[in-house]
N, C-alpha and C positions, 0 to 999 in steps of 0.2 A: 558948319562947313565954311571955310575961307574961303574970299573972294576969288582965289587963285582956282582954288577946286569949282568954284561955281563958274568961272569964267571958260574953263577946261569941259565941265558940262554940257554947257553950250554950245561950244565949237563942236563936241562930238556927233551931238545931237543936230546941230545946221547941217556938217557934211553928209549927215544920212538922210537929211532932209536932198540935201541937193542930189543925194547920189540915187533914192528912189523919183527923185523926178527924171533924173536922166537914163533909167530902168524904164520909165512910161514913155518918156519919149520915143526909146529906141523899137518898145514895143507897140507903141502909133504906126511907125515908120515900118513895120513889118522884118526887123532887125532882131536877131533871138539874139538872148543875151546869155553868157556862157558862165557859171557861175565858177569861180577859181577858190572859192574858202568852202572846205568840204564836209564842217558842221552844217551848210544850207542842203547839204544834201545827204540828211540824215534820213528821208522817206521819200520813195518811188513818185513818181509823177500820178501813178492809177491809182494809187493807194494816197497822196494828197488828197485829187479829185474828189473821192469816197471822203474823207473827211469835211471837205465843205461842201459835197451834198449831205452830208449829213447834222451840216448846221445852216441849212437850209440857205449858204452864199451868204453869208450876211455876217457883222463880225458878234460876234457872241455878246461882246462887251455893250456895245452902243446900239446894236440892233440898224447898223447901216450898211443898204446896200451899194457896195465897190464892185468896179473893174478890177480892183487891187486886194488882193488878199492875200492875208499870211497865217500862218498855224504858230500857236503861241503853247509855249509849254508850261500846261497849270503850275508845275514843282520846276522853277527854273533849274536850266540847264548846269548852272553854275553851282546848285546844289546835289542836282543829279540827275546822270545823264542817262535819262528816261523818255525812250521816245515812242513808245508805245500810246497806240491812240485813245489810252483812259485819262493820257497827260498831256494827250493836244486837243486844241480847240482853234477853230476862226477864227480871227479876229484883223480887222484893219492895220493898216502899218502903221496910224495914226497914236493908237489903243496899245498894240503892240508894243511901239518904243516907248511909250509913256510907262507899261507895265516892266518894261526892262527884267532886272533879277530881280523885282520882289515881289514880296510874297501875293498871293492872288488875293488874299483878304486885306494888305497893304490899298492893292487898287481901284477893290468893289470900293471901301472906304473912301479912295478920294474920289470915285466916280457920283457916290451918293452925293460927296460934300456938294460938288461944283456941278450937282442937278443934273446932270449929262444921263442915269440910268438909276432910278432912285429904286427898281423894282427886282434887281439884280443880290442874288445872296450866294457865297463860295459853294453853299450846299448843290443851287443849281447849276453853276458851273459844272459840278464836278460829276452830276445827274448825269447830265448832258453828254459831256465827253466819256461817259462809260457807258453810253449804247454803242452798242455792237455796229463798223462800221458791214457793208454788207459786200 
């Protein structure tokens, strides 16, 4: 990767840093936020819910509990756009962006490396997100 691509990286990645922070803020403030890009509104509000009760609030990845959750699709989107709930799972927006489009054995991988969930295997991911939400 070129500096150029790496530098473009991280700009991408700051803006979505600042722009979920100003997502928390506005929802501190009791400010709903109206979401305009309508990939984020690929699954109903009651049928999220049911999915992070069904990964018990916490992000699948890290096993931490947020105020802040997002549904992370096992087989990225950008491979296929599969949004059935055997291809989402919890996860933090932290975990989330880190896991971006790749593959879900890409992330368990660097999850082990950098210690963060050393007990985590794709098999159980993929366990997991194919119970049945209810």
């Amino acid at each position: 990767m070129t500096k150029a691509h790496t530098q473009l990286s991280q700009n991408v990645a700051l803006k979505a840093c600042y722009a979920m922070q100003l997502i928390t803020i506005l929802a501190i403030a009791g400010l709903q936020v109206v979401r305009n890009n309508r990939d984020n509104n690929f699954i109903s509000d009651e049928n999220r819910q049911k999915l992070y009760a069904r990964d018990n609030y916490k992000c699948f990845y890290c096993n931490s509990l947020t105020n802040i959750l997002s549904l992370d699709h096992i087989i990225p989107q950008s491979i296929e756009k599969n949004h059935a709930h055997n291809n989402l799972i919890t996860a933090c927006i932290s975990c989330n962006s880190s896991k971006g489009n790749r593959s879900l054995e890409w992330f368990i991988l660097r999850l082990n490396l950098t210690g963060k969930n050393t007990s985590i295997t794709a098999k159980l991911v993929r366990r997991q997100a194919s119970r049945l939400t209810q």
